[in-house]
C-alpha positions in Angstrom: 15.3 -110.8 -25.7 15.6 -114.7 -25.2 18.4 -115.3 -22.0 21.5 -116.6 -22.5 21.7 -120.4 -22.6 23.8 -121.8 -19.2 27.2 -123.5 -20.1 27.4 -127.1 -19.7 29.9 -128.3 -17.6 30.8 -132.3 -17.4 32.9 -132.9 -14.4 35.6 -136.0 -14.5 37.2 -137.1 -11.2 38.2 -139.9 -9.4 37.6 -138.6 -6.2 34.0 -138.5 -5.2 33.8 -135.9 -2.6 36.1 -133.5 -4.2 33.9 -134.1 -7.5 30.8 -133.3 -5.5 32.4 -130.0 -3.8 33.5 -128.8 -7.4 29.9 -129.8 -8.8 28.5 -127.5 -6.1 31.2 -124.7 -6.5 30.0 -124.6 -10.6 26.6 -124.9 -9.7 26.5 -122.0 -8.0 27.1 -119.9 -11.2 23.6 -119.2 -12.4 26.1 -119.5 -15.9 26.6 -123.0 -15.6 25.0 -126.0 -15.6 26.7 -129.3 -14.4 24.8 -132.2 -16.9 26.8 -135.0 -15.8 29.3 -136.2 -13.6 32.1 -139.1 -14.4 34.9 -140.8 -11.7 37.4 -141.6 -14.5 38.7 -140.9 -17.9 36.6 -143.8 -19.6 33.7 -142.9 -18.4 34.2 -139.4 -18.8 34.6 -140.0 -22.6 31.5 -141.7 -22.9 29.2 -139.0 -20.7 31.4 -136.5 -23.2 30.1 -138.0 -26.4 26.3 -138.5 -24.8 25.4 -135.1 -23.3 28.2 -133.3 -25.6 28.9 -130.5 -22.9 30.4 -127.1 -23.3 33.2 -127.5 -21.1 34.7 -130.7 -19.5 36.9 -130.1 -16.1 39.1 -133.0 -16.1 41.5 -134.8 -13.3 45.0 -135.4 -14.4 45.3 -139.4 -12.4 42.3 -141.5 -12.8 42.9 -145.7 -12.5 41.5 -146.3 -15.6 42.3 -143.8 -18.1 44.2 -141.1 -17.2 43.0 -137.6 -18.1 45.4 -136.9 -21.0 44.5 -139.8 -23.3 40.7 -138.8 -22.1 41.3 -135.7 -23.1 42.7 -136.8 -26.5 39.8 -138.8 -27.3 37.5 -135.9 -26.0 39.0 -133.3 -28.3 39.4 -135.6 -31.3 35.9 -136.5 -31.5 34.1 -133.6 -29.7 36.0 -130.7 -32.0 33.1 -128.1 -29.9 33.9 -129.3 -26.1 36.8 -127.7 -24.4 38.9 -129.0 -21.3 40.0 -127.8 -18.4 42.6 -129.7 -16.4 42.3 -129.2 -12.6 44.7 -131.6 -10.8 47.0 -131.6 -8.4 50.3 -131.9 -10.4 52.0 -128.4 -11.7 55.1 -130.2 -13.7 56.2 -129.4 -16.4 56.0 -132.8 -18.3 52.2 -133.0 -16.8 51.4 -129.5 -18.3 53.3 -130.4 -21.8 51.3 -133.7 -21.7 48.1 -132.0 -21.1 48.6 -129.3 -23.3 49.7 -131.7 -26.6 46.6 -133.5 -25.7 44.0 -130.3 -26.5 43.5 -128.9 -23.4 43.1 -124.9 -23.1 43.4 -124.5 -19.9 45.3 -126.0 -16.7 44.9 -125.2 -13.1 45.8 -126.5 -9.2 43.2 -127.8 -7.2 44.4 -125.0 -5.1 42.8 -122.4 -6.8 40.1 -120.4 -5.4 36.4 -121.7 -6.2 35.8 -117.7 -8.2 38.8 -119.4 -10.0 37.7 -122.3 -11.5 34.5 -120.3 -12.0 36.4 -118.0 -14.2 38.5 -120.3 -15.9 35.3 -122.3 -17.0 33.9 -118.9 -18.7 37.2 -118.2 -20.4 38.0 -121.9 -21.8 34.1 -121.7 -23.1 35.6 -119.2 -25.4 38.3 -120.2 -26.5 40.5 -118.3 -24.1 43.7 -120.7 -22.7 43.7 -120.5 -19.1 46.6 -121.0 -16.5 47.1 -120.5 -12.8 49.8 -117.6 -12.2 52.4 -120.3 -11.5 52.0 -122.5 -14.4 51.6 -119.4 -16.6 55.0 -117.6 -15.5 56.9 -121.2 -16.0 55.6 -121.1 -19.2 56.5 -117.6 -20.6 59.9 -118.7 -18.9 60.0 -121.9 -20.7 58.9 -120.4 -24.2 61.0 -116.7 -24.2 64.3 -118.6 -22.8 66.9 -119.7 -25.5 66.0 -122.9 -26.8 67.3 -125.6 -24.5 67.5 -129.6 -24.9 64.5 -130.2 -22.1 65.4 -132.0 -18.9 64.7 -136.2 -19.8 61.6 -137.6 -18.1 61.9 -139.2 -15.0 66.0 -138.4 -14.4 66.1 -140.5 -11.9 65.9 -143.9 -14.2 68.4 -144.8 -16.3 68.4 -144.6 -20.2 67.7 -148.1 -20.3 64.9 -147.8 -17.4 63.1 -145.2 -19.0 63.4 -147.6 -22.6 61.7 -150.1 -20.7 59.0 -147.7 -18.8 58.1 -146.2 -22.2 57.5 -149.8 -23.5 55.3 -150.7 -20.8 53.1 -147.3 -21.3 52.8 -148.5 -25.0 50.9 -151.5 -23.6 54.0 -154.0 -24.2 53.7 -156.7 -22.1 57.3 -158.0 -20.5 58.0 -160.9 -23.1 57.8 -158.2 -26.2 60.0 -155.7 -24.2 62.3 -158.1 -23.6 62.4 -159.5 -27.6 62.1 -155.4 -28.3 65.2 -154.8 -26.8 67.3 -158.3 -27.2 66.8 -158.9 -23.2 66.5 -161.8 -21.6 63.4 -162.1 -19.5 65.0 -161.7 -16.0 66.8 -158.7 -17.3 63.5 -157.2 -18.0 61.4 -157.9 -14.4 65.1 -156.5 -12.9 64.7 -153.1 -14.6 60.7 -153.5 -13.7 61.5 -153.8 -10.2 64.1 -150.6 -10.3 61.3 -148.8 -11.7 58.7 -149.4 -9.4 61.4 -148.9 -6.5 62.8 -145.6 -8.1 59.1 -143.8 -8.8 57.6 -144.6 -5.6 54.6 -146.2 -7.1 53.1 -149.6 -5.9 52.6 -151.9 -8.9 52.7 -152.0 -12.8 49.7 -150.3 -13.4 50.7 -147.1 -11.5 53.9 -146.9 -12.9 52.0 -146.6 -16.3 50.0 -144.0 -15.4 52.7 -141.6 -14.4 54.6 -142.5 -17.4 51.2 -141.7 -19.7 50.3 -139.2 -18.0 54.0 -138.0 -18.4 52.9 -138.5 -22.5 55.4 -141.9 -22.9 53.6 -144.2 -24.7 51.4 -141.9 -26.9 50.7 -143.1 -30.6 
């Protein structure tokens, strides 16, 4: 009887030493084999389409390309792989964001190595995989009468969150500012609020949150 052929596993993350500790943690599993390694979502894209793995385990905020547009272009052109999302954010519009994007599963970087382990086997096959807190928000959210959903980021304005949606859809501050009949000082104002309001410490991070929020999707 020939032996069962080992998954392969590509493992995205931005942070090398926690990549290397989950490489080891897979390895482990005499069921899986990790072919490849990647420390963001673009390169993680390209390793997916070389060694076309079984499984990819993906982060959630990488610099370049965050992991739900990797995952996008992952599923769309790899119909076979499957992803697993291990990050460290559990909210709501991360999972929705994650989930819209093709992944089958969606774990903490909490989770106990057997865990992952697990969860690797299960989104192999098809099976969608949560941790027990993600999972019971989720029944919650899907059996509860149906609800408008809380808006995305509540703590920017309507206008604010017009502008921050622009900026995730690649508009630079001249277009937004034509976009919405804004003159261009109006525009860097409501910039600034936004940086200021999300905690984040230039342009570039504030459109990563809002992506990986799934503002500015196509």
């Amino acid at each position: 009887m020939s032996a069962v052929r080992p998954l392969r596993v590509l493992v995205v993350d931005d942070h090398p030493m926690f990549r290397f500790g989950l490489s080891a943690v897979l390895a482990s599993s005499p069921e899986i084999t990790v072919v490849g390694e990647a420390s963001g979502g673009g390169m993680g894209v390209e390793l997916a389409a070389a060694l076309r793995p079984d499984v990819v385990v993906m982060d959630l905020n990488m610099p370049d390309l965050g992991g739900v547009e990797a995952t996008r272009r992952v599923v769309a052109e790899h119909p076979g792989a499957r992803v697993l999302v291990l990050t460290m954010f559990d909210d709501d519009d991360s999972v929705f964001a994650a989930m819209r994007a093709g992944a089958l599963g969606y774990l903490l970087k909490a989770s106990q190595p057997q865990q992952i382990v697990r969860a690797v086997r299960a989104v192999s096959e098809g099976e969608a995989i949560f941790s027990p807190a993600i999972a019971g928000r989720l029944l919650a959210y899907f059996g509860a009468p149906a609800q408008p959903r809380p808006e995305t980021f509540p703590e920017l304005t309507s206008r604010e969150r017009e502008v921050l949606r622009l900026m995730a859809g690649g508009e630079g501050n001249g277009a937004i500012a034509r976009g919405l009949v804004l003159s261009p000082k109006t525009v860097r104002n409501h910039v600034s609020n936004i940086l200021r309001k999300l905690h984040v410490a230039d342009r570039a991070e504030a459109v990563a949150r809002a992506r990986e929020a799934g503002m500015g999707q196509r």
